[in-house]
Biopython code that builds the backbone (N, CA, C, O; Angstrom):
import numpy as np
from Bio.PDB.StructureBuilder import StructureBuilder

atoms = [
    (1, "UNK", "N", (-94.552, 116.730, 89.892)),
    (1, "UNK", "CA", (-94.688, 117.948, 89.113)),
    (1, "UNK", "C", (-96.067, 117.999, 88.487)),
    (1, "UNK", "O", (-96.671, 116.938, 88.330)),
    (2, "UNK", "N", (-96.578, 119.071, 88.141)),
    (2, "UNK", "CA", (-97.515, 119.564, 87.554)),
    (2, "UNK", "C", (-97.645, 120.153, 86.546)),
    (2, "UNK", "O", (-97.086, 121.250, 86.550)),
    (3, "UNK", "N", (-98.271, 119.832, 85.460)),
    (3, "UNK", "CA", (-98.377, 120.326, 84.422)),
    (3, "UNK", "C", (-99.564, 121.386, 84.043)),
    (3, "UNK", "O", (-100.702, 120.919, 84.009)),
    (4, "UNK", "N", (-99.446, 122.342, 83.845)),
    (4, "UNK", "CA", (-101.014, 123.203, 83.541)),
    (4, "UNK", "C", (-100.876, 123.723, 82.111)),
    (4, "UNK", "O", (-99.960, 124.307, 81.531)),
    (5, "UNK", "N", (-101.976, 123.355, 81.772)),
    (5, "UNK", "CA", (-102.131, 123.574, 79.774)),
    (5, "UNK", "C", (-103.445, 124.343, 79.669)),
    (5, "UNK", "O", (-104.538, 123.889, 80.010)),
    (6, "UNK", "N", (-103.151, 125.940, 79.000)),
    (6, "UNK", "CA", (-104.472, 126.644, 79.092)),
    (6, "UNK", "C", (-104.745, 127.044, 77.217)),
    (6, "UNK", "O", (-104.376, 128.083, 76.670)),
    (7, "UNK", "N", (-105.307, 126.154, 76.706)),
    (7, "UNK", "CA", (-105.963, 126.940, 75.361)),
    (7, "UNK", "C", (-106.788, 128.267, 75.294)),
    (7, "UNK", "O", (-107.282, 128.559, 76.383)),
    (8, "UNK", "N", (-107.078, 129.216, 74.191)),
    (8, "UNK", "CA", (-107.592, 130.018, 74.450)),
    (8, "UNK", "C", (-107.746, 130.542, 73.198)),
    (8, "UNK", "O", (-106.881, 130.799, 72.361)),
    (9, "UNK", "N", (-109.653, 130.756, 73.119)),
    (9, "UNK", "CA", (-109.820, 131.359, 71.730)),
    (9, "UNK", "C", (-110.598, 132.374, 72.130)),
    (9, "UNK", "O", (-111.325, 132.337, 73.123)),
    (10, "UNK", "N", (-110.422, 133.660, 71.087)),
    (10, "UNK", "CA", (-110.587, 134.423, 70.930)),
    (10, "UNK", "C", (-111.786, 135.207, 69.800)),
    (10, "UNK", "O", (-111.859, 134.781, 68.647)),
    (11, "UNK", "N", (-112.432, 136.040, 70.136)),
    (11, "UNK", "CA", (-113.079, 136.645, 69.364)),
    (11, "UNK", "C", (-112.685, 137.449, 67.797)),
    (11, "UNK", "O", (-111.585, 137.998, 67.728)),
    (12, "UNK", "N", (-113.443, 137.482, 66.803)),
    (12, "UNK", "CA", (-113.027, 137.767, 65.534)),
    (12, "UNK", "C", (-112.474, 139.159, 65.630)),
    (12, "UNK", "O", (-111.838, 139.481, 64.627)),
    (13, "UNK", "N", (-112.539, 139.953, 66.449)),
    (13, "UNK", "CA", (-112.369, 141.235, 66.968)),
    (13, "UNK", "C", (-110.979, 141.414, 67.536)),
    (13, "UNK", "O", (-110.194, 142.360, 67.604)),
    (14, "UNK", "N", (-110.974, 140.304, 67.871)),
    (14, "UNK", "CA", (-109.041, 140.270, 68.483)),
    (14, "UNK", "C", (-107.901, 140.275, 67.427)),
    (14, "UNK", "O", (-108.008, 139.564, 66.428)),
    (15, "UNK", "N", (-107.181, 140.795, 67.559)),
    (15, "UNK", "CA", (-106.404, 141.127, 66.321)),
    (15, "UNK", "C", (-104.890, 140.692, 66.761)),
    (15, "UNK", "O", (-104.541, 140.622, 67.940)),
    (16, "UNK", "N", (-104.110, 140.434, 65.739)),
    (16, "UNK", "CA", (-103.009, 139.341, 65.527)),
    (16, "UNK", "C", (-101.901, 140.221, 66.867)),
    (16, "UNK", "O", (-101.291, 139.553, 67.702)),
    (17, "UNK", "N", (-101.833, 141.746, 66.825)),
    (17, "UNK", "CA", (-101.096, 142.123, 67.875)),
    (17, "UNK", "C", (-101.468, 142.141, 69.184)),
    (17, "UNK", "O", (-100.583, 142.438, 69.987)),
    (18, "UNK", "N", (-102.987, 141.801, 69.767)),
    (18, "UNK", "CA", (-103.261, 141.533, 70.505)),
    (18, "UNK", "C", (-102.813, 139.969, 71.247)),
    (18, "UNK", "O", (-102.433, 139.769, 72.400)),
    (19, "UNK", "N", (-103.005, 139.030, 70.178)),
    (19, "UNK", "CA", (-102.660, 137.621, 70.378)),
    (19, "UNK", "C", (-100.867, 137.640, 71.176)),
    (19, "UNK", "O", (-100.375, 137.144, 72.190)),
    (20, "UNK", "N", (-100.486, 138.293, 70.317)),
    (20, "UNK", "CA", (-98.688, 138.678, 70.426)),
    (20, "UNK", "C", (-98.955, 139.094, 71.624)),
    (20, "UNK", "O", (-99.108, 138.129, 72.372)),
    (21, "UNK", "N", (-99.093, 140.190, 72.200)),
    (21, "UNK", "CA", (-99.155, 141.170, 73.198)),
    (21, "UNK", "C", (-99.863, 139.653, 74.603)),
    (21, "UNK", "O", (-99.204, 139.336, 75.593)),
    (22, "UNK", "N", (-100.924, 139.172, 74.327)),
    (22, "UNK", "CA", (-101.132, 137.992, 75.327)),
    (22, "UNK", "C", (-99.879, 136.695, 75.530)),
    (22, "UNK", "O", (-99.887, 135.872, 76.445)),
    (23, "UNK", "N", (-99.026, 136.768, 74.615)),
    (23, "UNK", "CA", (-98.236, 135.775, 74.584)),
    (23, "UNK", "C", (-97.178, 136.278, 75.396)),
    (23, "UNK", "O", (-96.853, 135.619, 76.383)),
    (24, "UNK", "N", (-96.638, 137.259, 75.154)),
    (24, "UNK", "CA", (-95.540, 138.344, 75.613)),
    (24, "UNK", "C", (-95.844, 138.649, 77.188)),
    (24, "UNK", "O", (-94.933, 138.536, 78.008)),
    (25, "UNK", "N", (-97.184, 139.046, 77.584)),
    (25, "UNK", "CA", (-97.606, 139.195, 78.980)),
    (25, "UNK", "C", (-97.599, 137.810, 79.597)),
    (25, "UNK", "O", (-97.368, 138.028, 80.786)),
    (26, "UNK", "N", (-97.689, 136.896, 79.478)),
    (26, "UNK", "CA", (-97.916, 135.573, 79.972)),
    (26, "UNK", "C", (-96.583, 135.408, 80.148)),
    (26, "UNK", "O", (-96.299, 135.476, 81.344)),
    (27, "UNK", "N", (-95.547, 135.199, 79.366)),
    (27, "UNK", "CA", (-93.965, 134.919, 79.649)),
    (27, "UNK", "C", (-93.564, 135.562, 80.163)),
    (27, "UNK", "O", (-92.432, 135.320, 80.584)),
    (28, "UNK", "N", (-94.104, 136.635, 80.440)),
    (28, "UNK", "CA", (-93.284, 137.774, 81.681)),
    (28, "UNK", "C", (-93.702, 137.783, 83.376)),
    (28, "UNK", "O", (-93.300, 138.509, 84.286)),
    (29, "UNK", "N", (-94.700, 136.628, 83.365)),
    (29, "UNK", "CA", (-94.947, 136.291, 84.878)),
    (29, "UNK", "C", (-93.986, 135.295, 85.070)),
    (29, "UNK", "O", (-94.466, 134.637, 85.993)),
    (30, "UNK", "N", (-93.023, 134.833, 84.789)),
    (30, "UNK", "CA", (-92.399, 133.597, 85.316)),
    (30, "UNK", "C", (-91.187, 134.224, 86.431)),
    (30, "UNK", "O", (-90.923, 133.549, 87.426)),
    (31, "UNK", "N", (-90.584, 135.354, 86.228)),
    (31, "UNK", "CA", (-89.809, 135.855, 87.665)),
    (31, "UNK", "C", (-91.092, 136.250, 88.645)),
    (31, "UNK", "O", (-90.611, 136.427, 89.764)),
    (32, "UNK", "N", (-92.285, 136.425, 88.674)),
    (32, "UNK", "CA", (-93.542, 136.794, 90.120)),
    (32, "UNK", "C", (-93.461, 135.881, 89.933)),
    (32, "UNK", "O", (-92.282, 135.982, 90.270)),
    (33, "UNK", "N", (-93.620, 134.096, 89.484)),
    (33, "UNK", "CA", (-94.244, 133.242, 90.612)),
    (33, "UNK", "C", (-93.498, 132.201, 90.530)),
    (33, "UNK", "O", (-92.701, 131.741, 89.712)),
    (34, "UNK", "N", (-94.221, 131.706, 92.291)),
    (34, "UNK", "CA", (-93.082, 130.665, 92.923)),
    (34, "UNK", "C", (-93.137, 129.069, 92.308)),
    (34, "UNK", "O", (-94.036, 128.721, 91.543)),
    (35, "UNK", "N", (-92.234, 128.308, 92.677)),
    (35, "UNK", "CA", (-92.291, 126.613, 91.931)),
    (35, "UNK", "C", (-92.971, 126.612, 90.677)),
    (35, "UNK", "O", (-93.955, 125.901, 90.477)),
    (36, "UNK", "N", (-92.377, 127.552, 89.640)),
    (36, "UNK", "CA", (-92.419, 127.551, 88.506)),
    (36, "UNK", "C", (-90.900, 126.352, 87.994)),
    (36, "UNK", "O", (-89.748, 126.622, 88.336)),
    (37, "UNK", "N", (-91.106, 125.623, 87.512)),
    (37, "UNK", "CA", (-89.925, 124.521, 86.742)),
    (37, "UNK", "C", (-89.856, 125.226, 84.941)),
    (37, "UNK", "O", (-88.811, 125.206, 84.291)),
    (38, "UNK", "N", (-91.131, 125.778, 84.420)),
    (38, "UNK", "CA", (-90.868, 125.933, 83.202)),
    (38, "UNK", "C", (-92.489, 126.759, 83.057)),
    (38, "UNK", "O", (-93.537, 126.507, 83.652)),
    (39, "UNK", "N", (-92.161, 127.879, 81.958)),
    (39, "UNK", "CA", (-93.253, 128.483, 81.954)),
    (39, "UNK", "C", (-92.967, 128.877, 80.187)),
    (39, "UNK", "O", (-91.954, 129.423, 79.750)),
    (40, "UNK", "N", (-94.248, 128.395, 79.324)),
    (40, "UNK", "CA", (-94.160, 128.163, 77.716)),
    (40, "UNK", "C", (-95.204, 129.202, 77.182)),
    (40, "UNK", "O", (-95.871, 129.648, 78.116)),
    (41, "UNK", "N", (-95.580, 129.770, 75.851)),
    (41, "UNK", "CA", (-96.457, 130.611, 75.505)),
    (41, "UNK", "C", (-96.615, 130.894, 74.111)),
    (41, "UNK", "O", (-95.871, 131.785, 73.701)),
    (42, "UNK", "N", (-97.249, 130.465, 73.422)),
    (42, "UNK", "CA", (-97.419, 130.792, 71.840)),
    (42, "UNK", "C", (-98.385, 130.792, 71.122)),
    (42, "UNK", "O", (-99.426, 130.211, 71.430)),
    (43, "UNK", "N", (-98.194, 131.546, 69.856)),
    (43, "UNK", "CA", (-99.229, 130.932, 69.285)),
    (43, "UNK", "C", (-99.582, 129.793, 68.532)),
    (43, "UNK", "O", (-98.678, 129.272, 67.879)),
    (44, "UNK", "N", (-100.802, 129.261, 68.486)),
    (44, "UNK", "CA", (-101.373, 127.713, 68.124)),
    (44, "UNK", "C", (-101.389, 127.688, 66.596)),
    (44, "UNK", "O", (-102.460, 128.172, 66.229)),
    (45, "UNK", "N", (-100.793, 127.397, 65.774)),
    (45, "UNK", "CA", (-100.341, 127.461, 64.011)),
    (45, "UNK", "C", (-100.979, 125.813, 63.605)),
    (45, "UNK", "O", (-100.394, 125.265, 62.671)),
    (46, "UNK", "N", (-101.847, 125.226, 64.102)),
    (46, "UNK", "CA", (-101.742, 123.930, 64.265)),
    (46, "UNK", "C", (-103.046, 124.247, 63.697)),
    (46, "UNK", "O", (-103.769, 125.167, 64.082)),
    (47, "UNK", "N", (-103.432, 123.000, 62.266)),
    (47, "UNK", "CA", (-104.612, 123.269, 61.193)),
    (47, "UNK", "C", (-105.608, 122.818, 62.113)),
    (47, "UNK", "O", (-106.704, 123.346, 61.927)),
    (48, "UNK", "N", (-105.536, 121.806, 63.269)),
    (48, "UNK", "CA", (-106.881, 121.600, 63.910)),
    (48, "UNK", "C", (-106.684, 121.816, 65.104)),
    (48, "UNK", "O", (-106.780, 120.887, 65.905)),
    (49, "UNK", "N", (-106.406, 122.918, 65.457)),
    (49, "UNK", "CA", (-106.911, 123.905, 66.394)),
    (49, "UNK", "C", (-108.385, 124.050, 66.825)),
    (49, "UNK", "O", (-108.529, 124.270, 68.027)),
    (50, "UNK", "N", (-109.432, 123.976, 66.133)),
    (50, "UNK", "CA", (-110.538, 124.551, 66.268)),
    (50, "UNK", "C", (-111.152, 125.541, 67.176)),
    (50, "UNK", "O", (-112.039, 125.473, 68.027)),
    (51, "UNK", "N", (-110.198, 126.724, 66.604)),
    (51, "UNK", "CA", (-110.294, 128.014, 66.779)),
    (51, "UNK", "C", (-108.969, 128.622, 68.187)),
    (51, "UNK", "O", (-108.742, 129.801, 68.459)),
    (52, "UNK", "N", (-108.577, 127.890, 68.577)),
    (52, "UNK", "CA", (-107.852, 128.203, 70.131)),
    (52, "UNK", "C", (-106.328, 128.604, 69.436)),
    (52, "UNK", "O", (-105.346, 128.115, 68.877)),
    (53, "UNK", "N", (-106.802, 129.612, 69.819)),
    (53, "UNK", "CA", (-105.009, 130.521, 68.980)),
    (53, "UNK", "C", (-103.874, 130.667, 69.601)),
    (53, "UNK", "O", (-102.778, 130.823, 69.061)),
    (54, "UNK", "N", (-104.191, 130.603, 71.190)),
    (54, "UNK", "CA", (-103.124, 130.906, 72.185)),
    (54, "UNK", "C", (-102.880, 129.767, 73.222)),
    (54, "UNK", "O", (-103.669, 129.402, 74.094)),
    (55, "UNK", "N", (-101.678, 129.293, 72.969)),
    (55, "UNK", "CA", (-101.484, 127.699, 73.984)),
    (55, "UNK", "C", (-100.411, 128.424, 75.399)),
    (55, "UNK", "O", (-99.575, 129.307, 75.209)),
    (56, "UNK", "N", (-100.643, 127.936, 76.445)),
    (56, "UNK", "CA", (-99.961, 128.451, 77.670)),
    (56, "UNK", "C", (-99.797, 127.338, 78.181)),
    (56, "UNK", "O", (-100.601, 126.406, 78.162)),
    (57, "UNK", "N", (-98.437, 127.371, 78.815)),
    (57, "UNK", "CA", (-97.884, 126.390, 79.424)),
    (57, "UNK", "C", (-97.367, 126.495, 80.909)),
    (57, "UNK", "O", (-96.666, 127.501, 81.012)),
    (58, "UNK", "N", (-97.436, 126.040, 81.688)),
    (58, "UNK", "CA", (-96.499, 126.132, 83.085)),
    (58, "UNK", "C", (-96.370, 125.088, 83.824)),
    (58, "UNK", "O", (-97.400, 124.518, 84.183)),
    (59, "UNK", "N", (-94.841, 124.483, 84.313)),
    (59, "UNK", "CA", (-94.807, 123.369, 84.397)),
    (59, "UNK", "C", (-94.678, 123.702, 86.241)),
    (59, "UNK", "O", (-93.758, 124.481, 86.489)),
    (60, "UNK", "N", (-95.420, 123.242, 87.417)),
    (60, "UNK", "CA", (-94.970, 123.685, 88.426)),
    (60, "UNK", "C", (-94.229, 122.613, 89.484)),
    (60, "UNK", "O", (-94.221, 121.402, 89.264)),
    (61, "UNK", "N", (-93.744, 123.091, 90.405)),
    (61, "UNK", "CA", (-93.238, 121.587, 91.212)),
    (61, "UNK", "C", (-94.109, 120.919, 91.868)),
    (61, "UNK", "O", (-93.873, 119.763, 92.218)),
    (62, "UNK", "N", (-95.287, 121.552, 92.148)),
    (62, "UNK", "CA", (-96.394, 121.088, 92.962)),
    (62, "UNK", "C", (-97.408, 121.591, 93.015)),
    (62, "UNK", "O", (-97.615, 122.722, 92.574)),
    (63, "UNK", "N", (-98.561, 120.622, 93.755)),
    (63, "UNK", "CA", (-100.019, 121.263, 93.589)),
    (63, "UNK", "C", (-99.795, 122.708, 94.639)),
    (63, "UNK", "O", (-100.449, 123.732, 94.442)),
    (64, "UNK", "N", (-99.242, 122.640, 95.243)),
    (64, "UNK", "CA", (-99.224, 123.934, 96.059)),
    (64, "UNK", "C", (-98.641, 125.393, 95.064)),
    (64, "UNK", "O", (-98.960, 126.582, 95.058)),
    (65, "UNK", "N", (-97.651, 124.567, 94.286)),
    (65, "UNK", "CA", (-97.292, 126.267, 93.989)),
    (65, "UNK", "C", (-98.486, 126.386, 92.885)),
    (65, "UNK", "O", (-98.810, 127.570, 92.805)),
    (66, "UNK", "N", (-99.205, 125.615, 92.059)),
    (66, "UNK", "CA", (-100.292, 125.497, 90.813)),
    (66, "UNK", "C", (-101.288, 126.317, 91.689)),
    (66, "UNK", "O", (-101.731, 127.271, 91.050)),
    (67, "UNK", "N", (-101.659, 126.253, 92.661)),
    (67, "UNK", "CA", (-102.724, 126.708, 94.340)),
    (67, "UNK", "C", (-102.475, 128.080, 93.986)),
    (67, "UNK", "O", (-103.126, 128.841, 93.270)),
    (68, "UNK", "N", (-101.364, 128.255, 94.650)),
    (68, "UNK", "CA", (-100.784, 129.732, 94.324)),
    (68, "UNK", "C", (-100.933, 130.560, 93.391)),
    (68, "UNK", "O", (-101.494, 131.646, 93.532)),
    (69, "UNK", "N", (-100.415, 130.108, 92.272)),
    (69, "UNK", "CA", (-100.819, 130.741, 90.775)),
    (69, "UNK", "C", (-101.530, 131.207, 90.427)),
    (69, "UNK", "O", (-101.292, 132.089, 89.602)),
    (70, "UNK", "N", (-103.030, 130.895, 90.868)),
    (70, "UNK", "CA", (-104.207, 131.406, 90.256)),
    (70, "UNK", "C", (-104.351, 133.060, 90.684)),
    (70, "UNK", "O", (-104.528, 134.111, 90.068)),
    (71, "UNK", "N", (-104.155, 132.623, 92.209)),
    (71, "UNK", "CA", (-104.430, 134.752, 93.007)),
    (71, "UNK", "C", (-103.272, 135.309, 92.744)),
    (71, "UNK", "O", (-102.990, 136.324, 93.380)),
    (72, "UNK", "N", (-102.633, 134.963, 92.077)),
    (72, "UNK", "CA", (-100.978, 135.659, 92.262)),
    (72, "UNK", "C", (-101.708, 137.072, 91.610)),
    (72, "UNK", "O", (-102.788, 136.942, 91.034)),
    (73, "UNK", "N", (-101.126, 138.312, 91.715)),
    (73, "UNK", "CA", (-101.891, 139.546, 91.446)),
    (73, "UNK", "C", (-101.392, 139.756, 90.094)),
    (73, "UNK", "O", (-102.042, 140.300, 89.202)),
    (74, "UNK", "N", (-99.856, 139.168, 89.950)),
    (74, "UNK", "CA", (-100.011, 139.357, 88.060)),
    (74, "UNK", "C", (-100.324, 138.464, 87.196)),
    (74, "UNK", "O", (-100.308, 138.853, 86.028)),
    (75, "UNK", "N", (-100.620, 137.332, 87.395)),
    (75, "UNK", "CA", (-101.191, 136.318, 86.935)),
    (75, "UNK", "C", (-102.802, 136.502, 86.527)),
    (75, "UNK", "O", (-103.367, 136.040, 85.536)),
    (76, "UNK", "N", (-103.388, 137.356, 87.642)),
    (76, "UNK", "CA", (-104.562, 138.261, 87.590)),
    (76, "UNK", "C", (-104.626, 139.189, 86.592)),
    (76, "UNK", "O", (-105.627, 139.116, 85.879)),
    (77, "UNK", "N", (-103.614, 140.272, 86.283)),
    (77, "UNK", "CA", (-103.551, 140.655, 85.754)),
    (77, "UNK", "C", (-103.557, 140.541, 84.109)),
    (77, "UNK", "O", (-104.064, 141.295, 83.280)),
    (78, "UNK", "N", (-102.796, 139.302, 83.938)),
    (78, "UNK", "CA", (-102.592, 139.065, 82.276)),
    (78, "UNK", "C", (-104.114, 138.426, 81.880)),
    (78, "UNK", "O", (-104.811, 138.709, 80.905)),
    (79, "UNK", "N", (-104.335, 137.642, 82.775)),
    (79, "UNK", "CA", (-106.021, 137.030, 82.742)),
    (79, "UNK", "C", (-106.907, 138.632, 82.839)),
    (79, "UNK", "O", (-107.951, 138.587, 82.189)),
    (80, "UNK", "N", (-106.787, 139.275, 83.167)),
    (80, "UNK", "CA", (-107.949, 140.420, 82.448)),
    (80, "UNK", "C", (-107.894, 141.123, 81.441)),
    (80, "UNK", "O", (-108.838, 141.600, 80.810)),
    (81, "UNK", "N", (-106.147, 141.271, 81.136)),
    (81, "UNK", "CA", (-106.136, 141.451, 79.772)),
    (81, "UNK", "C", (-106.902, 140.475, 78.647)),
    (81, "UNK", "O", (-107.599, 140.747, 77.670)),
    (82, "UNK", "N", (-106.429, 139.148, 79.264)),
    (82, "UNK", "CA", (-107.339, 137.738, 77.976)),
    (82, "UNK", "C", (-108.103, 137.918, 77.865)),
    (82, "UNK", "O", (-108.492, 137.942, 76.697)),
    (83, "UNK", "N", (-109.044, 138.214, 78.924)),
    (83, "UNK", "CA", (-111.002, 138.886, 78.848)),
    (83, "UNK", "C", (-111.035, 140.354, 78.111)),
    (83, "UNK", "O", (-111.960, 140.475, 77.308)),
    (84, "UNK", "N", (-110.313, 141.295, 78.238)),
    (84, "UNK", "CA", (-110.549, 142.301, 77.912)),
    (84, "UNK", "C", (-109.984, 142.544, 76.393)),
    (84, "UNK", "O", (-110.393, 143.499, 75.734)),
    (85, "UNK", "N", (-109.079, 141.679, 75.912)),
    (85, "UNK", "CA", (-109.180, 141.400, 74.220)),
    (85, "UNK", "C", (-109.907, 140.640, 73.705)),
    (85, "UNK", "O", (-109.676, 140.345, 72.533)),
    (86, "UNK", "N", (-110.782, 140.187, 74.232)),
    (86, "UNK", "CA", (-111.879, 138.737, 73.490)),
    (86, "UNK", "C", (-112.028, 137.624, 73.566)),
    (86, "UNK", "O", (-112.603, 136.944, 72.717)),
    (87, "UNK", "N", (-111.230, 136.958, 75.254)),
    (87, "UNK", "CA", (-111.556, 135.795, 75.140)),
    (87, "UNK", "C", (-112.976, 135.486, 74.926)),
    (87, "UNK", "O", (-113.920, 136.052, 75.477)),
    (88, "UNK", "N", (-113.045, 134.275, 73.841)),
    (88, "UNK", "CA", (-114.331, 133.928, 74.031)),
    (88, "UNK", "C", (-114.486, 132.481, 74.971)),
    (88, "UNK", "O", (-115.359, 132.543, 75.836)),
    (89, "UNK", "N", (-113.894, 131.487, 74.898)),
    (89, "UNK", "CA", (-113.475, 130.269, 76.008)),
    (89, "UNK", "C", (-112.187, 129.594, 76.040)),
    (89, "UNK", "O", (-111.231, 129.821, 75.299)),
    (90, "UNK", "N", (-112.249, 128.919, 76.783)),
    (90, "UNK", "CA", (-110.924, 128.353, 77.560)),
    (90, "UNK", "C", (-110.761, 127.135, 77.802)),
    (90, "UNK", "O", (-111.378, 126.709, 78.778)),
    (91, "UNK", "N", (-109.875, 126.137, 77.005)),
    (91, "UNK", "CA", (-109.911, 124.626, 78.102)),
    (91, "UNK", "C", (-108.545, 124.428, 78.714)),
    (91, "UNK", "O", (-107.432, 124.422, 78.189)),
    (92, "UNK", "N", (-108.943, 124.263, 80.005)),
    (92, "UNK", "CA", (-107.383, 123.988, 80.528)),
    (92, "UNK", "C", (-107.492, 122.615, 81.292)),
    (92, "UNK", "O", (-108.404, 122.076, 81.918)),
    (93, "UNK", "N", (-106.018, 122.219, 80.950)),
    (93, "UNK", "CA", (-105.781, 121.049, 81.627)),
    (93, "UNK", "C", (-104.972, 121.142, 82.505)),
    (93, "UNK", "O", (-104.206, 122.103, 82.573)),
    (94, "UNK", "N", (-104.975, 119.825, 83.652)),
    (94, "UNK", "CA", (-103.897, 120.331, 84.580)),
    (94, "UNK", "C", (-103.299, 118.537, 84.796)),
    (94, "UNK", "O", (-104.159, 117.813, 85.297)),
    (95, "UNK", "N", (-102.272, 118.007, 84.539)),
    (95, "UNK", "CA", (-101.799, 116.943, 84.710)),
    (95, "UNK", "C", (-100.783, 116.646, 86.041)),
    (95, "UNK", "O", (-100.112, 117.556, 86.527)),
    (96, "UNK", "N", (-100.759, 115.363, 86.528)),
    (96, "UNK", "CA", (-98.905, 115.559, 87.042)),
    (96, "UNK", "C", (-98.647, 114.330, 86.757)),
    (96, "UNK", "O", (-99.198, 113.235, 86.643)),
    (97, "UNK", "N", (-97.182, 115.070, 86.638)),
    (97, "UNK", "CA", (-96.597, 114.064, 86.060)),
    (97, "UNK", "C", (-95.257, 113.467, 86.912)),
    (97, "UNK", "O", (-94.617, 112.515, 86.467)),
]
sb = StructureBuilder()
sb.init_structure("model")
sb.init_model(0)
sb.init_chain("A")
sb.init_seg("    ")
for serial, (resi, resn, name, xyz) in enumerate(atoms, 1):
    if name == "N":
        sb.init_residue(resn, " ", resi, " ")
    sb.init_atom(name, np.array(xyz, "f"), 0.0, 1.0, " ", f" {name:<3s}", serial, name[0])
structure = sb.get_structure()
């Protein structure tokens, strides 16, 4: 299995219903995509954060379906919303476990 962990901070311009609204779009790709085991989304309330407000989770069965994920067209989709409310950067990890 595979683990993929995407932090994500945002610009001072992004506003708290926007954050919501990215959390909400992200949990709603888990019926579009395939060898999903678990798909997580919230916001980061955690004092050392340093600055990354939005934690994403998806646990997959394999590097193939993680492969997949990226072009999936709504997966695309919620990722231009993230740019188009303010991401400012991103660290993602990808483990297996």
């Amino acid at each position: 299995m595979i683990d993929h962990i995407v932090l994500v901070k945002f610009g001072e311009s992004t506003t708290q219903e926007q954050l919501s609204e990215v959390v909400t779009r992200f949990k709603a790709l888990k019926p579009h995509l395939t060898g999903i085991v678990d798909l997580q989304a919230g916001l980061n309330f955690s004092e050392k954060n340093q600055g990354y407000q939005v934690v994403l989770s998806v646990r997959f069965e394999d590097r193939a379906a993680l492969e997949a994920y990226g072009p999936n067209p709504q997966h695309q989709e919620v990722a231009a919303y993230i740019r188009e409310v303010g991401r400012v950067d991103s660290i993602v990890v990808d483990i297996e476990i």
